[in-house]
C-alpha positions in Angstrom: 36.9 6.8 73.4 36.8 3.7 75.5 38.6 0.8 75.3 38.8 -2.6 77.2 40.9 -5.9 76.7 39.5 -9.3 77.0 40.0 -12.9 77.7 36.7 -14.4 77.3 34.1 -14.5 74.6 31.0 -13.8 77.2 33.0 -11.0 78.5 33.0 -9.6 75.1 30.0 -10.1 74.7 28.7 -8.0 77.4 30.8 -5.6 76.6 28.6 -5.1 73.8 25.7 -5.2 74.6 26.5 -2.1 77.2 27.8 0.0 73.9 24.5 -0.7 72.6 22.0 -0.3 75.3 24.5 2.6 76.3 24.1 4.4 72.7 20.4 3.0 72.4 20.9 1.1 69.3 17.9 0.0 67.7 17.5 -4.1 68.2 18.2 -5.3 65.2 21.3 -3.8 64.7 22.8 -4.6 68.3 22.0 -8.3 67.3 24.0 -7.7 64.1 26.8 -5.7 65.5 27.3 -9.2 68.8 27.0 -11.5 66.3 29.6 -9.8 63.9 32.0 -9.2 66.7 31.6 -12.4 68.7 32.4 -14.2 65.2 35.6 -12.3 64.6 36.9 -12.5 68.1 36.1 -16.5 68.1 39.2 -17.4 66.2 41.7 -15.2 68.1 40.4 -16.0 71.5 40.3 -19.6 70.7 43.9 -19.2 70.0 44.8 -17.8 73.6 44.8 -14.0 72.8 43.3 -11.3 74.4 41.1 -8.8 71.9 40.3 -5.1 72.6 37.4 -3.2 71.8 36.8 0.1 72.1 34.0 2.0 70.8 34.2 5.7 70.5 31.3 8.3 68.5 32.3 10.5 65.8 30.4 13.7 64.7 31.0 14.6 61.2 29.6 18.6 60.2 26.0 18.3 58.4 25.6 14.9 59.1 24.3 12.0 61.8 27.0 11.3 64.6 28.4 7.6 63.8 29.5 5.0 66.4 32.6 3.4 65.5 33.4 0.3 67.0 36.9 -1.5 66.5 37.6 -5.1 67.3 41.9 -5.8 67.8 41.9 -9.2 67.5 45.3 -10.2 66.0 45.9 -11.7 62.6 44.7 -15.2 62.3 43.8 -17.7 59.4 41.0 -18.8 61.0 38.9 -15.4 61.5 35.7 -15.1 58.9 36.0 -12.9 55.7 34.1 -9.4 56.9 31.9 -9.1 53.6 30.4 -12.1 55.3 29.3 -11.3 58.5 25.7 -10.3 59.2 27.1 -6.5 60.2 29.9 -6.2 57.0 32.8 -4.4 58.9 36.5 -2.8 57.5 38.8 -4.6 58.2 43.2 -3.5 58.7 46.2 -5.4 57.5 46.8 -5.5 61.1 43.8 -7.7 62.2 42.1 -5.0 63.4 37.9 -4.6 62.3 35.9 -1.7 62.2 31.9 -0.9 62.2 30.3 2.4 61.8 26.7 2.5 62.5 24.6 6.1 62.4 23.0 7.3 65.9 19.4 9.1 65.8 19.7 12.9 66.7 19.2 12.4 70.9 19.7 8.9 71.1 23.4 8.9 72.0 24.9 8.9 75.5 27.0 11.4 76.5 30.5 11.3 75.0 32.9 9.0 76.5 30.8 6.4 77.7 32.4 3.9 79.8 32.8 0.1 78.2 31.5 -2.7 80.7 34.6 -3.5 83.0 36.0 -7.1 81.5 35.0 -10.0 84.3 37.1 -13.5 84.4 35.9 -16.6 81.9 33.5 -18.4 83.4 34.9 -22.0 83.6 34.4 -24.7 81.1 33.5 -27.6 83.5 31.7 -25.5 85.6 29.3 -22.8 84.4 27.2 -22.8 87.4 30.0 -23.4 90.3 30.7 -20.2 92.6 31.6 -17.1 91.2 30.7 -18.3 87.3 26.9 -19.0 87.9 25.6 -15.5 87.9 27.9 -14.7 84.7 26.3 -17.7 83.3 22.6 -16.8 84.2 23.5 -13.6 82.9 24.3 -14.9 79.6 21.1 -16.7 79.6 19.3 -13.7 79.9 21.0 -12.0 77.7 20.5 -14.4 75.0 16.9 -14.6 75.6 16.5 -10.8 75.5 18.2 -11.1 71.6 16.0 -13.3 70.9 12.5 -11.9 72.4 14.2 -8.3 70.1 14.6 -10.8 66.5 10.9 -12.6 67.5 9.3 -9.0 67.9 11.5 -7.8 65.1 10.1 -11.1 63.0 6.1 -10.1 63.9 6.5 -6.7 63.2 8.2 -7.4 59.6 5.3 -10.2 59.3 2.5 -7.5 60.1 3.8 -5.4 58.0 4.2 -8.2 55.4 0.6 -8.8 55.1 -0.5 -5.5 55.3 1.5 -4.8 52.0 -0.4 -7.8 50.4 -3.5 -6.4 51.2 -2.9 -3.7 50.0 -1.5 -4.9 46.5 -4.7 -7.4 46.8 -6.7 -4.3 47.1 -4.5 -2.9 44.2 -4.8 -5.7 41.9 -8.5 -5.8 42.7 -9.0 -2.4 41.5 -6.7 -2.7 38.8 -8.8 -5.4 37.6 -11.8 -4.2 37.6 -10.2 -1.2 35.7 -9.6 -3.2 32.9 -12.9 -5.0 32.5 -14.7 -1.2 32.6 -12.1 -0.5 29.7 -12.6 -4.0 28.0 -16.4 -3.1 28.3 -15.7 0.4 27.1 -14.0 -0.7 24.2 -16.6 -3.3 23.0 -18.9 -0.7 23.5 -17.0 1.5 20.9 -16.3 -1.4 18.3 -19.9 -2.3 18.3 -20.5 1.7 17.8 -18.3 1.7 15.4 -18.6 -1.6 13.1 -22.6 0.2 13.2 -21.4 3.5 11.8 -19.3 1.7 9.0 -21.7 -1.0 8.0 -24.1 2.6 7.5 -21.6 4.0 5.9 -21.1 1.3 3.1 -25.5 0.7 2.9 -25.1 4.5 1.8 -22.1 4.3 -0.7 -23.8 1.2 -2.0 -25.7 1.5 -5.0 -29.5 0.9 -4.8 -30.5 -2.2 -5.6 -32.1 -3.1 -9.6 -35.1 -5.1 -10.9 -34.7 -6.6 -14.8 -36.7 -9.3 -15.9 -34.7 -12.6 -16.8 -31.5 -11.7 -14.5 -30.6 -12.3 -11.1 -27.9 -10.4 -9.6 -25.7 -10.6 -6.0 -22.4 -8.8 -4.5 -20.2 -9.7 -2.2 -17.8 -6.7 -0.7 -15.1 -6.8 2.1 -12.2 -4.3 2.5 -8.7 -5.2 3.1 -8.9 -2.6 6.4 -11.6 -3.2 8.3 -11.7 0.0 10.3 -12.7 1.5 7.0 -16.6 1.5 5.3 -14.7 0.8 1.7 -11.5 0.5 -0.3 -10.9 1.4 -3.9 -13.2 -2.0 -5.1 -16.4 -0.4 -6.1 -19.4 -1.4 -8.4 -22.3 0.6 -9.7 -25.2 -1.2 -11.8 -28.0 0.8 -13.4 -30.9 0.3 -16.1 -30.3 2.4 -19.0 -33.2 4.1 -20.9 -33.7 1.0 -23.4 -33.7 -1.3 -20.5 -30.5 -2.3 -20.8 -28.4 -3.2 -17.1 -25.2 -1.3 -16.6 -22.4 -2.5 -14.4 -19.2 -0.7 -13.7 -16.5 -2.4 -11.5 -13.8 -0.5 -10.5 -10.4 -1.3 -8.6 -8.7 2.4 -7.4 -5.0 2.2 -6.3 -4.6 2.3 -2.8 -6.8 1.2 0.7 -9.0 3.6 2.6 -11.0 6.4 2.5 -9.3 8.2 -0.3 -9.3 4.8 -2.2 -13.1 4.9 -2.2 -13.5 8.7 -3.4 -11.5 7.9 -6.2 -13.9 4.6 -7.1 -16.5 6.7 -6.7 -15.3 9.7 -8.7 -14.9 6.7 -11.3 -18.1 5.3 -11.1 -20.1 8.5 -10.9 -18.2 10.0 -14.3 -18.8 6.5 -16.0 -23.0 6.3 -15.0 -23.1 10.1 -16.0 -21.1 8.9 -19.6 -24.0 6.1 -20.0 -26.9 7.8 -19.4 -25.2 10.5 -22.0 -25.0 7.7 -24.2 -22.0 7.7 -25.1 -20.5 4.4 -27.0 -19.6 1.7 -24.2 -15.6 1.9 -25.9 -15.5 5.3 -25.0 -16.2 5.2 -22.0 -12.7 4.2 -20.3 -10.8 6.6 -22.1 -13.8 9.5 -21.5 -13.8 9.1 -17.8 -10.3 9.7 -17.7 -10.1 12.7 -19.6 -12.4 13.6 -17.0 -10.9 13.3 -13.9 -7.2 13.7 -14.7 -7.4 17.6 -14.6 -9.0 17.3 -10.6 -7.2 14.1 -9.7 -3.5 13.1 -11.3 -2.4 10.7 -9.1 -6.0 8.8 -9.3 -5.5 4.9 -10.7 -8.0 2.6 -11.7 -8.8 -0.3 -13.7 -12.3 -0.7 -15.1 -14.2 -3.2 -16.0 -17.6 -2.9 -17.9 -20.8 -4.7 -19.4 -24.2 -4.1 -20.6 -26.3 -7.1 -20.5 -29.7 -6.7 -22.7 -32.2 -8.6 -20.3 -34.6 -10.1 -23.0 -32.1 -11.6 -25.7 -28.9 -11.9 -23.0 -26.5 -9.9 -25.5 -23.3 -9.0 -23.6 -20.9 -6.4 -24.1 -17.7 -5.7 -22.5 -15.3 -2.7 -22.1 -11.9 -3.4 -20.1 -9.3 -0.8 -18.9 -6.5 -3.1 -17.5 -8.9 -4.7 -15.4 -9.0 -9.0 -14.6 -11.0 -10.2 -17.2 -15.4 -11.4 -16.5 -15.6 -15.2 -16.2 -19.0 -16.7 -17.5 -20.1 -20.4 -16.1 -22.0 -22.0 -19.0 -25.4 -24.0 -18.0 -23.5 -26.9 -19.7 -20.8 -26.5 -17.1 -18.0 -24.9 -19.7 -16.2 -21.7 -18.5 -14.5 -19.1 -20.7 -13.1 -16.2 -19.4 -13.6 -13.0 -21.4 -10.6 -11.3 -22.5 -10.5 -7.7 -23.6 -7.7 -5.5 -24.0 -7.6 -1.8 -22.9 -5.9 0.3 -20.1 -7.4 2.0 -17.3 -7.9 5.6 -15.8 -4.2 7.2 -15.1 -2.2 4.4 -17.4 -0.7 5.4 -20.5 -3.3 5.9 -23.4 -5.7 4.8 -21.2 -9.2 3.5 -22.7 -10.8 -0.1 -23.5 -9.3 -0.9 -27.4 -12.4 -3.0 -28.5 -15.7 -4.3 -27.1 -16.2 -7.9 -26.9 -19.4 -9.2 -27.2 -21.2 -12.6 -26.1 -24.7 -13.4 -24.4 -25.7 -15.2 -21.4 -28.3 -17.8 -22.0 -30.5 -19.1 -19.8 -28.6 -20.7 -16.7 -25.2 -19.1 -17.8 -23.5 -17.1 -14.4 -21.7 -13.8 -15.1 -18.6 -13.4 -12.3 -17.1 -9.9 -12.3 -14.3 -9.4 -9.8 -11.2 -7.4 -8.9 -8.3 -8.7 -8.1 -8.5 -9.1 -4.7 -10.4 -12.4 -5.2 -7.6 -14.2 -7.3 -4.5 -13.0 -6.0 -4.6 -13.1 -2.4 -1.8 -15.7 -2.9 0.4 -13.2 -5.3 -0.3 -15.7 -8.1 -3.0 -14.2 -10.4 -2.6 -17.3 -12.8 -3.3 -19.5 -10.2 -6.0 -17.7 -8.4 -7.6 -17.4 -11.9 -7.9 -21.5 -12.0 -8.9 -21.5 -8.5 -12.1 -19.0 -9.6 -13.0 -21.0 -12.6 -12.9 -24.6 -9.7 -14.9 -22.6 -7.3 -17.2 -20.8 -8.9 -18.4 -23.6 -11.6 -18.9 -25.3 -7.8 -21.3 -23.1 -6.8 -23.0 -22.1 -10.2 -26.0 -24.1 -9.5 -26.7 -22.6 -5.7 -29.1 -19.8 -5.3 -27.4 -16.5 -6.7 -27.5 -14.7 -3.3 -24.6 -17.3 -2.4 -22.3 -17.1 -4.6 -20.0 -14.4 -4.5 -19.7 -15.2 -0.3 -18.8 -18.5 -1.5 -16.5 -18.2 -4.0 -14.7 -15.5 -1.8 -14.5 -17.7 1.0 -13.3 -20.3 -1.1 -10.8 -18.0 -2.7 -9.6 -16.8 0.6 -8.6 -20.2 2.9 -5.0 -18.8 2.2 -4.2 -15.1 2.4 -0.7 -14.1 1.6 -1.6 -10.5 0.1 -4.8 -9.1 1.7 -6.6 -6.3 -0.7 -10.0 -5.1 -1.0 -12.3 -7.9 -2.5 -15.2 -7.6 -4.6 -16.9 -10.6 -6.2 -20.4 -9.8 -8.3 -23.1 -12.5 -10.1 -25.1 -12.0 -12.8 -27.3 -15.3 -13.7 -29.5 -15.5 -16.9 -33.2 -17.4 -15.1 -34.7 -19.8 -17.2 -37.9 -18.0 -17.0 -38.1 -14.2 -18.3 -41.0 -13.2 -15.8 -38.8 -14.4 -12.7 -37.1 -11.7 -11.8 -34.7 -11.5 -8.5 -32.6 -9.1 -7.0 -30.3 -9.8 -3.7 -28.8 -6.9 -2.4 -26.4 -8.2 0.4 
C-alpha cells in the first residue's frame, strides 16, 4: 500500500491519474474515479487541510483482485453526499472515503506501486510564472487526454448505439412481415373455412319444393358462426295428396350437437308424415321415438300442412312460438296452439288449429331467435307483427332477410335464428320456389 499527503487539488489530481495508468484502468472509470475524488477533496482543501490518498490492491480467493483507493480528507459540512458522485464511494464516520474497482486478470502492476510524489500548488496569480507553468501545461494535457478518452468513449457507445437500431429495425422488419404472412395465412383459412360451412349447411338443408299457388323462402343464421347450424332447423316436403309439409324445430343448445338433435327431430317427424300418421300425433310420436336414444334431447316443434289448391292450414305446436299470418287486407293474427315439445312433460301438440291462406295472405314461421334477441318475447312478438306486415307486399325471396334484419338492429341475447315465408299467389299456375 501507498500513501501520499497533499496540499493542492492538481497534485491530487495527478496522483491519480498515476494509480490509474499505473493499474491500467479502463478510461471510463479513471475519469469516474478523478472526478469522484477531486469532488470530495474540494471541500477540505478549500478549508486549508491536507488529504491523503493511498491506494493499495486486494486479492480476495476465487475472485478478481480489487483496487481500493481511500481519500482522508477530514470531516467537513461542505464535502458532497457519496451516493452522488459519478464513482459512489464508502464513506467513515471519520471523513475518510473509499472506492473499490475490479482489475482484469494481467492488467495490474506489480504490488506496491508507488503513488506520484506530491509537487507544491501551483500559484493562483500565476499559473504560468517559473516553476508552476510546466505543472500547469501538465494539467492542460491531462485534461485534454480525459476528454479525447469520454469523446472516444461517446463514438464508440454511439456506434454501437446505431448498430443496435439496425438491428431492432431489421428485427421489427422481419417481425412485420411475420405477421402479414400470418394475417394472410389466416384469411386464407377463414375463407377455407366459411367455404366448408356454407357446404355444410347447402347439404343439411332440405331440397328445395315446387306447389302450385305457394311461394316459399328461408332465412337461417346461427348464433356461432364457426358452426354450419344450431338447433333451428326446418324440413318442408310434399305429401302423397299434394299436400306441403313444414317442420320447424328449435333444439336446446348451439352447435354441432344442437343440429343432430334438430335433425334427429325432423327426420322422425317427415318419416311420421309420410306414414301418415294424424298431424296431432305427431309431437308426442316423435318423442316416444327419440327418448329411448336421446334423454337429454329438447325441442319445441312447430307444424303445418298447407293444401296448395283450397289454402287449408293446419297447425300442430309443441311449446313452440306461435305462426303469424299477414292478411292481404293488411290484418295479422297470430296462431295460437297449445302443446308441449320433445323432452317436456307429456309432451305432444293438444289440438290442431285450423285456418287457410287466401290468395296474398303471408305464412311467417320462426323460432325464437327472431323475437327475443332483446329477452322480451312480448315485445319482439309486436316488433314481428310491425316488420313483417312491412315487408308483406316485397317479393317473398326478401322477406325473412328482412324481417330478421329488422328484428335484429338490437341484440341483447344472440341465439340461432330461423325466419320462414309461405305466400298464397294470386294465380294457382304461378308457382315459385326461392331457396336461399
Amino acid at each position: 500500500m501507498t500513501s501520499h499527503t497533499f496540499h493542492d487539488l492538481p497534485g491530487l489530481r495527478r496522483a491519480v491519474r498515476g494509480i490509474c495508468a499505473a493499474h491500467r484502468l479502463p478510461s471510463h472509470n479513471g475519469a469516474r474515479l478523478l472526478l469522484s475524488v477531486s469532488r470530495m477533496a474540494t471541500a477540505a482543501l478549500d478549508g486549508g487541510g491536507p488529504v491523503r490518498l493511498e491506494a493499495a490492491e486486494h486479492s480476495v480467493p476465487g475472485e478478481r483482485k480489487l483496487l481500493a483507493v481511500t481519500l482522508h480528507a477530514g470531516l467537513t459540512m461542505a464535502a458532497p453526499s457519496t451516493t452522488d458522485l459519478p464513482l459512489p464511494g464508502r464513506a467513515t464516520p471519520d471523513g475518510n472515503v473509499s472506492w473499490h474497482l475490479p482489475l482484469g486478470e494481467g492488467e495490474g502492476s506489480p504490488q506496491g506501486a508507488a503513488l506520484p510524489a506530491p509537487q507544491s500548488a501551483v500559484p493562483a496569480q500565476g499559473p504560468r510564472e517559473a516553476g508552476g507553468a510546466e505543472a500547469y501545461e501538465a494539467e492542460i494535457a491531462a485534461l485534454e487526454g480525459d476528454l479525447g478518452a469520454a469523446l472516444s468513449r461517446v463514438d464508440t457507445l454511439t456506434t454501437e448505439l446505431h448498430r443496435l437500431k439496425d438491428e431492432l429495425a431489421e428485427t421489427n422488419s422481419g417481425v412485420l412481415a411475420l405477421y402479414v404472412q400470418l394475417e394472410e395465412r389466416d384469411e386464407q383459412l377463414r375463407r377455407a373455412h366459411g367455404q366448408i360451412l356454407r357446404e355444410l349447411e347447402d347439404a343439411l338443408r332440405p331440397p328445395p319444393i315446387t306447389a302450385d299457388g305457394l311461394e316459399f323462402a328461408v332465412h337461417y343464421a346461427p348464433a356461432d358462426t364457426d358452426a354450419p347450424t344450431g338447433g333451428d332447423f326446418y324440413d318442408w316436403l310434399l305429401l302423397p295428396d299434394g299436400t306441403v309439409h313444414i317442420t320447424v324445430v328449435d333444439a336446446l343448445g348451439h352447435g354441432v350437437r344442437s343440429t343432430r338433435s334438430a335433425l334427429n327431430v325432423t327426420h322422425a317427424v317427415r318419416t311420421l308424415a309420410l306414414e301418415g300418421h294424424p298431424l296431432e300425433s305427431i309431437v308426442a310420436r316423435t318423442h316416444d321415438i327419440l327418448a329411448p336414444f336421446d334423454p337429454e334431447l329438447m325441442a319445441t316443434v312447430l307444424l303445418a300442412r298447407i293444401h296448395p289448391e283450397s289454402g287449408a292450414l293446419r297447425l300442430a305446436n309443441g311449446s313452440h312460438p306461435p305462426a303469424l299470418v299477414v292478411r292481404a287486407d293488411g290484418t295479422t293474427d297470430y296462431l295460437e296452439v297449445r302443446g308441449r315439445g320433445i323432452g317436456f312433460p307429456l309432451p305432444g301438440s293438444e289440438s290442431v288449429r285450423e285456418d287457410t291462406l287466401h290468395e296474398g295472405d303471408l305464412l311467417v314461421l320462426y323460432t325464437d331467435g327472431l323475437t327475443e334477441s332483446r329477452r322480451d318475447p312480448i315485445e319482439g312478438e309486436a316488433r314481428l307483427v310491425k316488420s313483417a306486415s312491412a315487408h308483406a307486399r316485397r317479393p317473398v325471396c326478401d322477406i325473412p332477410g328482412a324481417v330478421a334484419e329488422d328484428m335484429h338492429t338490437v341484440i341483447l341475447h344472440p341465439d340461432d335464428t330461423l325466419a320462414l315465408a309461405v305466400r298464397r299467389v294470386e294465380d294457382p299456375r304461378r308457382t315459385s320456389v326461392w331457396q336461399p
